[in-house]
N, C-alpha and C positions, 0 to 999 in steps of 0.2 A: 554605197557599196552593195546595199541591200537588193538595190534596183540593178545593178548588171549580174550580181547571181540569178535574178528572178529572170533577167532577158535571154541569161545563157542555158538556163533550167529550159525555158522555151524554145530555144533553136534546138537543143539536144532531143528531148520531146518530139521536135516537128522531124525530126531524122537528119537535120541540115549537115551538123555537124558531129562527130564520134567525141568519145569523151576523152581520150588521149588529144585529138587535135588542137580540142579546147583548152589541155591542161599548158599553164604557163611552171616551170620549176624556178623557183625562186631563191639565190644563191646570193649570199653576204660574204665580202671583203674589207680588208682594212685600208690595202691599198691599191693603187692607181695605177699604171705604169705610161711613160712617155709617151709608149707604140706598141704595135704586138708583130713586129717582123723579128722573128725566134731566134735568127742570124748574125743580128746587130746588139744583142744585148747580153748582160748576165743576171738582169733583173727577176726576182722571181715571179714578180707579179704579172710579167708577163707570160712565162714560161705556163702557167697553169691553164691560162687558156688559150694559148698556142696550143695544146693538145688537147684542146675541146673540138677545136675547128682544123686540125693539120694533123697527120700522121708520119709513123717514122719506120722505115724497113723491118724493126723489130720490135716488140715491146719488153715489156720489165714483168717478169711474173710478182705472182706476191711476195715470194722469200726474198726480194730485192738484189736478189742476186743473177736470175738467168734467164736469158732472151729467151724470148719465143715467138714463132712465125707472128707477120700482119702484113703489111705488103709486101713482104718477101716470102714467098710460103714454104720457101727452104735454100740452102746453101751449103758449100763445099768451100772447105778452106786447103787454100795448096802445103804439102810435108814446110816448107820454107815460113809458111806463116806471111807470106804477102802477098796471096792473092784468094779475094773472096770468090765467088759464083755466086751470086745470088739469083731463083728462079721466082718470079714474079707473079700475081694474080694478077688474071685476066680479066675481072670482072668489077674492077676500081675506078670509078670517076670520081672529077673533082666536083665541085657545088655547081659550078657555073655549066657542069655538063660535058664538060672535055674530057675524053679517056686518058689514062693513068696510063704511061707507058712506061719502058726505060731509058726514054729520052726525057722523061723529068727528071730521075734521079742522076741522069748525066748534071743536066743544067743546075741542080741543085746544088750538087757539091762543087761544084764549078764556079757558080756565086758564091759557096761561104769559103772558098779559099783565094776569090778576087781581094785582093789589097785592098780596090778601092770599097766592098761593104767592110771593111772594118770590123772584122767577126772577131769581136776576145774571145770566144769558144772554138773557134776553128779549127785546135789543135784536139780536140775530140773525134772527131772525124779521121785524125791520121798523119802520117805523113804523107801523102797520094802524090802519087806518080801518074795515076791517068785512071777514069773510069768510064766506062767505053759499052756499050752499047752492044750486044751481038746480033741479037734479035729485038721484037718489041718487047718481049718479057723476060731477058738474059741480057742482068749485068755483070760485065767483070770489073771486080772490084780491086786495084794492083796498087800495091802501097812501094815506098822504097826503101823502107823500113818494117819490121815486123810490129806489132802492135798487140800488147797482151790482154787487153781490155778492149779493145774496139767495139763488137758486140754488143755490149754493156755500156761504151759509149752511145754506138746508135741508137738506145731508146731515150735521148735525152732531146728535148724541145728542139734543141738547135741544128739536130738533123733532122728536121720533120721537112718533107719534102712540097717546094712550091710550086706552081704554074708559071713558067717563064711570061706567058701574054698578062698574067695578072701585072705579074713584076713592073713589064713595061708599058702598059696601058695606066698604071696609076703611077709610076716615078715616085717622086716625094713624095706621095700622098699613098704606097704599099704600106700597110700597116696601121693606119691611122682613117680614113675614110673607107678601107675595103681590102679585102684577101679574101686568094682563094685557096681553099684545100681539099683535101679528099675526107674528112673527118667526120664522129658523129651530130657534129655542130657546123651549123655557117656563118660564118660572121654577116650580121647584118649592120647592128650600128654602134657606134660608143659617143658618149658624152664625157669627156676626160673630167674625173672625181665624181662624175657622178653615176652614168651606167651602161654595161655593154648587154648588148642583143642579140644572140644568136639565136638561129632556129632550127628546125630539125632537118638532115639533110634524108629527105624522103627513099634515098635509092640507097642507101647505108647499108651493105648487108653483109659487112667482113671485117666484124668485130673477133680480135684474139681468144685464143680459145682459152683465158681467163675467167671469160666470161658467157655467162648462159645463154647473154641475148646476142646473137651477135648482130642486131642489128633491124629495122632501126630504131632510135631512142622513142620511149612511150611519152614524150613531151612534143610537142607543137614549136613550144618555145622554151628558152632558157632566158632567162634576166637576173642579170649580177652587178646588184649597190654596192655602189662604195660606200661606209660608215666608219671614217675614222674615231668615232669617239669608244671609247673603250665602253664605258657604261651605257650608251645607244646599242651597242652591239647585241649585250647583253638583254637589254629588256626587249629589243626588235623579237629576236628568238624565243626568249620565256611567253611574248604575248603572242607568239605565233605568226609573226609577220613577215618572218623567211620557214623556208624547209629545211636548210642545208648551211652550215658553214662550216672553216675548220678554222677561225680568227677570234674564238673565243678567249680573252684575255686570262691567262693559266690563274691567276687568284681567282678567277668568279668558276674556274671547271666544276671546284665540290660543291656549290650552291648550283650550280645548274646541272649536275649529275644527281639531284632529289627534286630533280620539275618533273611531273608528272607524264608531263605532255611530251620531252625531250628524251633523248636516246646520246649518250654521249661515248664514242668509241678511240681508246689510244691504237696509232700507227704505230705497226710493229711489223720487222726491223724497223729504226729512227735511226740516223745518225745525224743531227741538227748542233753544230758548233757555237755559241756566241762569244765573239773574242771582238778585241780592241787591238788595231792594229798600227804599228807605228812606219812613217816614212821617213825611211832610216838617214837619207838624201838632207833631213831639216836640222839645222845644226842641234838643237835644243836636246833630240833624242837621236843622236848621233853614235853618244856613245854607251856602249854596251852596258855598262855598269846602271846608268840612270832608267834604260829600259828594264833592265833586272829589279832595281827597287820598284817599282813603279808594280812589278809583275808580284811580288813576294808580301806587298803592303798591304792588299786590301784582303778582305775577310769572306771566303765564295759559299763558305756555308751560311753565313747571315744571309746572304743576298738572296740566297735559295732560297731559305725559310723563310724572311721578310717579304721579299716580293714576289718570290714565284708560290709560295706555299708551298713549296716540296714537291714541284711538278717539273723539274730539271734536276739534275747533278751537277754538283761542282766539278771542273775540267780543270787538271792539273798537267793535263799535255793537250799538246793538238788534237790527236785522234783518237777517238774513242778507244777505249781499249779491248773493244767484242769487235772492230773492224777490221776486216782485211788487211792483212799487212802490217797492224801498227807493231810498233820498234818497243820492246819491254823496257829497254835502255833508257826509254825516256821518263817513265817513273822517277820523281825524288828530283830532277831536274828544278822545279819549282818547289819551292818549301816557303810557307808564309811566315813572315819574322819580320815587323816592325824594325826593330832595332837594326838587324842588318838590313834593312832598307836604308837606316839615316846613315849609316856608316859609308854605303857604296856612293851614296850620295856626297859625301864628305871628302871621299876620297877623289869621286868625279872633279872635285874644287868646288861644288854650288856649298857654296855658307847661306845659314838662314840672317835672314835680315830683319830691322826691328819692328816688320810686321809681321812675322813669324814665316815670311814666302823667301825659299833661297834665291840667290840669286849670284853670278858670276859676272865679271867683266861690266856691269853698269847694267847687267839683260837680267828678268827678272825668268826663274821657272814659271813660264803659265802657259803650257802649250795649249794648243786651239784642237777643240775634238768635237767631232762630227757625229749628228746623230739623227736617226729617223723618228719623225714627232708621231711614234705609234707606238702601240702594246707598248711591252715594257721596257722599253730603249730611252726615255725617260728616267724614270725612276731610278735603272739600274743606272744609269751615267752620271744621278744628283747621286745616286750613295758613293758611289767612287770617288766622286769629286771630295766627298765626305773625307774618306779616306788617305786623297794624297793632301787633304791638307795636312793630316797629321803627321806628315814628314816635308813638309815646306813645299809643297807643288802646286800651284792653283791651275788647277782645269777649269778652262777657258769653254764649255761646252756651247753649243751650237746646234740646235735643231732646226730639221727644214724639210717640208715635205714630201711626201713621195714621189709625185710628177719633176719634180728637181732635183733629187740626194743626188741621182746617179753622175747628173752633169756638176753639181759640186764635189762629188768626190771626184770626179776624173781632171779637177782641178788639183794645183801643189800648194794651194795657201791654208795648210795646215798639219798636226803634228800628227792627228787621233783619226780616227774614224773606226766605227763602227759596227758590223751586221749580223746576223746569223746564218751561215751558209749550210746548206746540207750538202752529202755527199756519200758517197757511194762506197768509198774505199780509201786508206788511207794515198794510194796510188793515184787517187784522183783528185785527193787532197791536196798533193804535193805537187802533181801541175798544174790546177787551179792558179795555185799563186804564186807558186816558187821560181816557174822556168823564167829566164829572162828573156824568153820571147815575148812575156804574156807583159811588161810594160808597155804605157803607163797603170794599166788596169786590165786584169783583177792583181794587176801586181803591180799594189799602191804601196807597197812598202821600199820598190824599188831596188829589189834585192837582183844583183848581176853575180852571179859567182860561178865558176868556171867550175869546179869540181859538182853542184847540184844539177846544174846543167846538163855534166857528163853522166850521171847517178840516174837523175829525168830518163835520157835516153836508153841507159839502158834495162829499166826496171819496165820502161816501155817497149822494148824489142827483149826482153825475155820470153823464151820458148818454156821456159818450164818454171813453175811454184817458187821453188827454192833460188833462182839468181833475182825473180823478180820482188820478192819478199827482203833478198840480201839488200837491194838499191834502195828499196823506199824505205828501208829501215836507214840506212847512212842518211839521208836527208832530212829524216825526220829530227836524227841526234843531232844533225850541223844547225837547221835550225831554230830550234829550242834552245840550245846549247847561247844562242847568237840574239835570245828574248827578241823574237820579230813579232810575237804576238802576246797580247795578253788573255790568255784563253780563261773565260770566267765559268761559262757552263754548257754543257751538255741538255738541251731543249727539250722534252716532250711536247707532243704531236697528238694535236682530236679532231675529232669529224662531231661537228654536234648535228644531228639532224631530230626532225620534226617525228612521233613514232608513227606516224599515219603515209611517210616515205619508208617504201620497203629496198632491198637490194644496198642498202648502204652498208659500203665496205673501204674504210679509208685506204690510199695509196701511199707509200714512202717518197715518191721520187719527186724529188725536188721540191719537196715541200707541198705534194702537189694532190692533196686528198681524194680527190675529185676524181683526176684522170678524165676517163669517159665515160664514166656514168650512165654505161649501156643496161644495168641489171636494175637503174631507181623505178619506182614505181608506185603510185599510189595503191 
């Protein structure tokens, strides 16, 4: 190690190289993902560094609330609410050197509302009726429907816009051996679980005006490990071996918030969910009652103080209750009582059997639940398990890693599963997983129902505060009311960086600290 400081002390020295060019930034994760086409997934592991190397018509300011210019350097929305104008920068290329026009953002959203990519996120984007080109930097954007969030949709990964030739010149292989985008990063290489490569995209110079630098990043390169192991994570950053991470495991935050060397900042606004969600389709938790027990049994402030140390909230509804739109109705919906847990259980027909696990009809209670082998998804799913036995339920749990969860979850051979999603609003909450477009996933619970459906749409075409606050309030009571999840806690969010990186300032969105990382700086 000794010896490539001393050779790069030398070329620096001899003028070869500037000391940005040299500098590599060094970025830790927990996990992996499949692929990084922003399109095709809900994954978040992808989602953060799709906006390392991809850009999206708008960005998320800090309050996580309000768009502001980046490739669209401004817009007009029509009195109806379905039609954008978006006027465009002129001076945006992708990595590979191709100008940015508004024939990519034609073909963009064009691909994520193709059938054949397969986009679970597509309904962010809109209902679109057609987006249309006028000039090379005038899009109109024509929905057929109004959209009350759209804006705030658009700064989210999966409208980050692509290069059609990339698209088609790699096929199968977009996303996985190469992408192009207009970003302050380029993808150069991944090694799936162990590490991706980007590097600096030199002509970068139309970073949001969030930020100081706009452009380009004071890095060379960026290099992001993957370190699943909780306590690896941990001592990599105490010893100095990364700059940057926001995967530090929440028990070790207050020992790693007195390293001398470390800098540890909570993301603020957070709205980060962790629930256990059930697929309502499997006869086991079918019905309502045994999902209710299941919801009221276990104990969310132990879990806190136990495993998180007191770096989440216990969640007794879906959505947060500082978010946008949540429904006050849903308060008191969950109330924890053992007792009345065995009782709905009793009444379901499951009797406990003589090894204390109920059981009906010859079938025994032990639904199968799914879980990611990271942070604390683990531990929280063995204390749970804990707890439905003491009402006759054996959780059948099931961990499996991150390159895989996604494609096991999007299977139906099981009762449970798992994640912590973030989100924006409670309005985003509820089409996330409720519309029954969004089956088989992220609407694993398989909920079809005509009336949230209708509620969906129109809290999504509301024009004004008050109709759209009325709908996603009904949906949040139907389902709560209908225990489709069991919401245990409420997450905090850090960015641990090294204190000799300056400019770190974690990001809310989607779990995503990092963002772009135009202001780090030695």
């Amino acid at each position: 190690m000794r010896g490539i400081f001393t050779g790069l002390a030398a070329l620096l020295a001899a003028g070869a190289v500037t000391t940005a060019e040299a500098q590599t930034l060094r970025v830790m994760k927990s996990l992996d993902a499949p692929h990084y086409d922003g399109q095709r997934t809900t994954w978040s592991p992808t989602s953060d560094i799709v906006n390392m190397f991809q850009d999206t018509l708008v960005a998320l300011d800090w309050d996580g609330k309000t768009a502001i210019p980046y490739l669209a350097k401004s817009w007009d929305i029509r009195e109806d609410g379905k039609l954008y104008t978006f006027k465009l920068r002129d001076d945006v290329t992708f990595c590979s050197g191709k100008k940015f026009t508004a024939a990519d953002v034609v073909y963009t959203f064009k691909r994520l509302k193709d059938p054949e990519t397969k986009a679970p996120y597509a309904w962010r984007a809109g209902d679109i009726k057609e987006v249309r080109a006028v000039d090379p930097y005038t899009v109109e954007y024509e929905l057929n429907e109004p959209y009350s969030e759209l804006l705030l949709q658009l700064t989210m990964y999966t409208n980050t816009i692509h290069n059609q030739a990339s698209v088609e010149t790699l096929g199968k292989d977009y996303g996985t051996k190469g992408i192009d985008g207009t970003g302050p990063w380029c993808f150069e290489s991944w090694q799936p679980r162990t590490e991706i490569v980007l590097k600096r995209h030199d002509a970068y110079k139309w970073g949001p005006s969030m930020y100081q630098n706009k452009g380009p990043v004071k890095f060379e390169k960026l290099s992001i490990k993957i370190v699943p192991e909780d306590a690896s994570r941990v001592a990599a950053m105490m010893g100095g071996q990364f700059d940057v991470t926001h995967q530090i495991p929440l028990q070790f935050i207050d020992q790693v918030k007195a390293a001398p060397t470390l800098t540890v900042q909570e993301a603020k606004p957070n709205f980060q969910l962790n629930y256990y969600g059930y697929k309502i389709t499997r006869p086991m938790v079918a019905d309502k009652r045994v999902r209710e027990a299941m919801n009221i049994a276990i104990n969310r402030a132990e879990i806190v103080k136990g495993i998180m140390l007191g770096n989440a909230e216990p969640a007794f509804t879906f959505v947060d209750p500082n978010a946008l739109d949540f429904a006050d109705k849903t308060r008191g919906v969950i109330k924890e009582d053992v007792e009345r847990a065995k009782k709905l259980l009793d009444e379901a027909g499951w009797t406990v059997g003589s090894d204390g696990i109920r059981e009906k009809d010859g079938v025994k209670l032990a639904p199968r639940v799914l879980f990611v082998q990271v942070a604390y998804f683990p531990r929280v799913s063995e204390a749970i398990q804990g707890y439905m036995r003491k009402i006759g339920i054996d959780w059948k749990i099931v961990g499996f890693d991150s390159t895989i969860a996604p494609a096991e979850m999007g299977k139906q051979d099981y009762e449970l599963w798992t994640v912590t999603v973030p989100y924006l609003s409670a309005g985003e909450l509820m089409n996330i997983y409720f519309d029954s477009k969004n089956i088989p996933t992220p609407n694993r619970m398989n909920w079809k129902d005509t009336e949230t459906d209708g509620w969906l749409r129109a809290g999504r075409a509301a024009l004004n505060e008050k109709d759209r606050a009325l709908n996603f309030a009904r949906i949040q009571e139907k389902v709560m009311g209908e225990h489709l999840w069991m919401p245990v806690m409420n997450v905090a969010m850090y960015t641990t960086s090294s204190k000799k990186l300056k400019g770190v300032r974690p990001h809310m969105l989607y779990q995503n600290t990092f963002y772009k990382g135009l202001d780090y700086s030695f």
